[in-house]
DOGUTOR-14045 format. One record per residue (C-alpha): x, y, z; residue in one letter. Coordinates in steps of 0.2 Angstrom, whole numbers, padded with zeros to 4 digits, always signed. Layout:
// DOGUTOR-14045
XYZA ...
END
This chain:
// DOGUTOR-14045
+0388+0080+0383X +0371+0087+0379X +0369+0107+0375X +0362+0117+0386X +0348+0129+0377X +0341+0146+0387X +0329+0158+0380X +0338+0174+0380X +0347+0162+0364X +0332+0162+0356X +0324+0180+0347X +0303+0181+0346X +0297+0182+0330X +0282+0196+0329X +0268+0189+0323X +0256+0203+0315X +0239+0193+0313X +0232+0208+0304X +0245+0205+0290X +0249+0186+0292X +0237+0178+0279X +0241+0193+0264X +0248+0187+0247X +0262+0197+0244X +0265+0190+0227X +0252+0200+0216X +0241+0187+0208X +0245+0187+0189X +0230+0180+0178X +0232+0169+0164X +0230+0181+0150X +0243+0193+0159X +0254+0179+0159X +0252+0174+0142X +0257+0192+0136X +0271+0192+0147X +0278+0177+0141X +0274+0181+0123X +0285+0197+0124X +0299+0187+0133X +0299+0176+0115X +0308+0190+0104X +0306+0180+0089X +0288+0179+0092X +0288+0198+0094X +0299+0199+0078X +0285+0189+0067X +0271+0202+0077X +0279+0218+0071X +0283+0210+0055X +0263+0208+0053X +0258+0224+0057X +0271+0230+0047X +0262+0222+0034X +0245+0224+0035X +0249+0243+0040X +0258+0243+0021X +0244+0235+0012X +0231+0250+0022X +0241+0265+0020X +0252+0261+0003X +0238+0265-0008X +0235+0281+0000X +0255+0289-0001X +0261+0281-0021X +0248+0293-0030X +0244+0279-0042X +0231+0267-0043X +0236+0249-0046X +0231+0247-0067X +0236+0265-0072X +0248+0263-0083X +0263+0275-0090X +0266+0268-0110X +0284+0281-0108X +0290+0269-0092X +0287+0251-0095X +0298+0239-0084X +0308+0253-0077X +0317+0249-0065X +0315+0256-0047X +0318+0275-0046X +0313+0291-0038X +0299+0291-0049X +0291+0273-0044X +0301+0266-0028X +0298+0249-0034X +0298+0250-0053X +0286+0246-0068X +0277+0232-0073X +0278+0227-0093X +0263+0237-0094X +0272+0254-0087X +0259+0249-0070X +0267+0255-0051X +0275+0240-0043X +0275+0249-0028X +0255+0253-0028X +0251+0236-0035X +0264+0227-0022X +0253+0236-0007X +0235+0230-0016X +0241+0213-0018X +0245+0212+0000X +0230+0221+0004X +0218+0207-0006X +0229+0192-0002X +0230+0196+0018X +0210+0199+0014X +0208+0183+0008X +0222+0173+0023X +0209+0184+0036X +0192+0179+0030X +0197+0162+0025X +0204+0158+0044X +0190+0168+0051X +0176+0156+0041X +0188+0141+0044X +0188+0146+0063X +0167+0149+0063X +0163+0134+0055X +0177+0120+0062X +0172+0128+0083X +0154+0125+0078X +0153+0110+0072X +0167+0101+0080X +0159+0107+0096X +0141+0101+0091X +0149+0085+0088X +0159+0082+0101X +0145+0087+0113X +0135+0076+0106X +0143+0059+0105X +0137+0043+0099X +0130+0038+0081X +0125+0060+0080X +0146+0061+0080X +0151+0047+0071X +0138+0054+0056X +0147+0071+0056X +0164+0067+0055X +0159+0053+0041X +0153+0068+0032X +0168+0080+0036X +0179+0067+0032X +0170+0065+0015X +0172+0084+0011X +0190+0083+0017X +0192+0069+0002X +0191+0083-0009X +0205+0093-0016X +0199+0110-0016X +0212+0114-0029X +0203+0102-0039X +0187+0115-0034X +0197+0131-0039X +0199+0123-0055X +0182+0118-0062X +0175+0136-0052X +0188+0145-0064X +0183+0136-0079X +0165+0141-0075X +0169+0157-0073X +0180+0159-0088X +0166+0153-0100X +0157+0166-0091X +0170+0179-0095X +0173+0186-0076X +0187+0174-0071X +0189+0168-0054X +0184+0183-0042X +0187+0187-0025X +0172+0178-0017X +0176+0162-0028X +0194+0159-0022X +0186+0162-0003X +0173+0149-0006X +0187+0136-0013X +0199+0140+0004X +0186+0137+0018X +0175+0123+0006X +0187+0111+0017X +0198+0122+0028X +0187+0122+0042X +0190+0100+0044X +0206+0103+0052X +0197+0114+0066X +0183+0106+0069X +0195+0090+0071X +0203+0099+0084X +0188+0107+0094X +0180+0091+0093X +0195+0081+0103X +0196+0094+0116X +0177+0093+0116X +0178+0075+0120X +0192+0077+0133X +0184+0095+0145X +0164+0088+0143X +0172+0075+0157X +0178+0088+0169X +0171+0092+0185X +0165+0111+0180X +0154+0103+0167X +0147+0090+0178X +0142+0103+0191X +0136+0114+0176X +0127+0098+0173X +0119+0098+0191X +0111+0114+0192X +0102+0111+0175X +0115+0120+0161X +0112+0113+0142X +0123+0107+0133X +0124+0121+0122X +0124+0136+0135X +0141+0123+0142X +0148+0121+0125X +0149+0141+0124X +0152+0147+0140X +0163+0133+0147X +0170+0122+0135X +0175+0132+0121X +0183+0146+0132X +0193+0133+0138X +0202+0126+0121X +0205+0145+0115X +0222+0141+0117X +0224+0128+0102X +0211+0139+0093X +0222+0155+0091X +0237+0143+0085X +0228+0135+0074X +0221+0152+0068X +0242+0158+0066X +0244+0142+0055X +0229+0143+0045X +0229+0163+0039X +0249+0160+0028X +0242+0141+0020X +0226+0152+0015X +0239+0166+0008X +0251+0153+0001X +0238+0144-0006X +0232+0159-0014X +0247+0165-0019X +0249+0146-0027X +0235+0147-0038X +0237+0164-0042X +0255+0159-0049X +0248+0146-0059X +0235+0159-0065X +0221+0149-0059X +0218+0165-0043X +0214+0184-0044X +0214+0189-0063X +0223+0205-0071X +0223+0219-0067X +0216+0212-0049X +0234+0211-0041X +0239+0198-0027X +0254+0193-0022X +0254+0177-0034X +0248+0184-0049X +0262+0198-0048X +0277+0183-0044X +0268+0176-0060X +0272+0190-0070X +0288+0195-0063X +0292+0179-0069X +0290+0180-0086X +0302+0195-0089X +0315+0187-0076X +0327+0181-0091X +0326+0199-0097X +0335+0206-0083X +0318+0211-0073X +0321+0202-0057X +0314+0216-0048X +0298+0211-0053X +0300+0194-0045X +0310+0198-0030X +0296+0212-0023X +0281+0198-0020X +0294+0184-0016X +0299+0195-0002X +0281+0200+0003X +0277+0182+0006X +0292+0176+0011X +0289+0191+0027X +0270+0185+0029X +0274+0168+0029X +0288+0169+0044X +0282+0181+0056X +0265+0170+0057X +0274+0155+0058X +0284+0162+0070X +0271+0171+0081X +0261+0155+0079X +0276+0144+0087X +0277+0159+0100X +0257+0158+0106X +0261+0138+0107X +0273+0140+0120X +0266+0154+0128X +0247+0148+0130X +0256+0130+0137X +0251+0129+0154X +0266+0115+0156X +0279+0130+0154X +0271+0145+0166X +0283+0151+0179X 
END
């Protein structure tokens, strides 16, 4: 037996025309929403405060110890941490505490302008490459490849000699030059395959169209576009310039005495480490050990949160 339907079973749905085509979702943009999932990742937060933790130490330490980083006190050498000095002596009676805060000063330094060089150079020419295809590309990255061949600690070492001889050892501006003398390859690896894959798209093709170069398209279109693997790559490559430096430093081919960086004060914290001065070791570990985790972290955060895949 079939159902009988009437309309007073039915209700009328208003229908506000004025109000039917509105978004009542607010639109959220995709920079707002990388944000939002970054604070969601609270290990990525964790590295963030971590790093500004840092870098705030390294700016304002100097300023509240009262010491500068080679005055040294003959009447307090390798005293251990007290009101006096928070973080000890050095054998040399110099503040751990001052020179801990420089050394994270110059070797955050070093990780920011190395990764800013390596970033400059690797988007420009991995975009001029990629852009320009053919025999122009296969010439550029034969090059870069070639440079990549060379082990830069291989550089460091023959640019310390030379300096040595010279009786300056190796500066500031020479263990920069050894960090970005190959660092950018890995970018501009990286620009240049997301070059090859967006100069494709329809956007370019229409920029294309209306008569756009291919430079004013490289730089207003494209490289907007891959400033996602950019900033992680830029996470990752900041702590292997600090860890390198802190490497060669260690070795004592880095920043010479009294110039203090991390390494160079692991170096000679462990050379009084059997002597029952482990504090003198265990304050630069710690520092790089911190610098090192909350980039890699932070790094691993951006990756998930700049993945279009995981948006909600």
């Amino acid at each position: 037996m079939e159902r009988q339907f009437s309309p007073d079973m039915f209700t009328k749905v208003n229908h506000d025309e004025a109000h039917a085509e509105r978004i009542k979702r607010p639109t959220i943009k995709y920079w707002s929403d990388v944000w939002r999932r970054l604070k969601a990742n609270k290990l990525a937060m964790l590295g963030m405060v971590i790093i500004i933790f840092m870098v705030i130490f390294a700016i304002v330490g100097p300023m509240i110890s009262g010491y500068t980083y080679d005055e040294m006190d003959v009447m307090n050498m390798n005293s251990h941490p007290n009101s006096q000095y928070w973080f000890g002596t050095d054998s040399l009676g110099r503040d751990l505490f001052t020179r801990a805060t420089y050394g994270a000063r110059y070797s955050l330094l070093i990780g920011f302008l190395a990764a800013f060089i390596n970033i400059t150079v690797g988007v420009i020419y991995g975009g001029i490459a990629g852009m320009s295809g053919g025999k122009v590309d296969a010439v550029m990255m034969r090059i870069a490849e070639i440079i990549y061949s060379i082990p830069y600690l291989l550089v460091v070492i023959l640019l310390s000699v030379v300096f040595a001889q010279k009786g300056s050892g190796t500066s500031f501006g020479v263990m920069v030059f050894a960090m970005t003398l190959s660092g950018w390859i890995p970018t501009a690896i990286l620009v240049r395959g997301q070059v090859l894959s967006l100069k494709e798209s329809e956007y370019v093709m229409a920029a294309r169209s209306m008569g756009a170069r291919d430079n004013w398209i490289l730089f207003k279109h494209i490289i907007p576009n891959t400033l996602g693997p950019i900033l992680v790559n830029l996470t990752l490559i900041i702590p292997r310039a600090i860890f390198s430096e802190a490497t060669l430093a260690f070795v004592s081919l880095g920043l010479q005495d009294p110039l203090p960086s991390l390494g160079n004060l692991a170096n000679s914290g462990i050379e009084v480490l059997a002597i029952g001065m482990g504090y003198q070791m265990l304050v630069p570990g710690i520092m790089i050990s911190l610098i090192m985790f909350g980039f890699n972290v932070l790094g691993d955060g951006l990756r998930d949160a700049l993945d279009p895949r995981l948006r909600k």
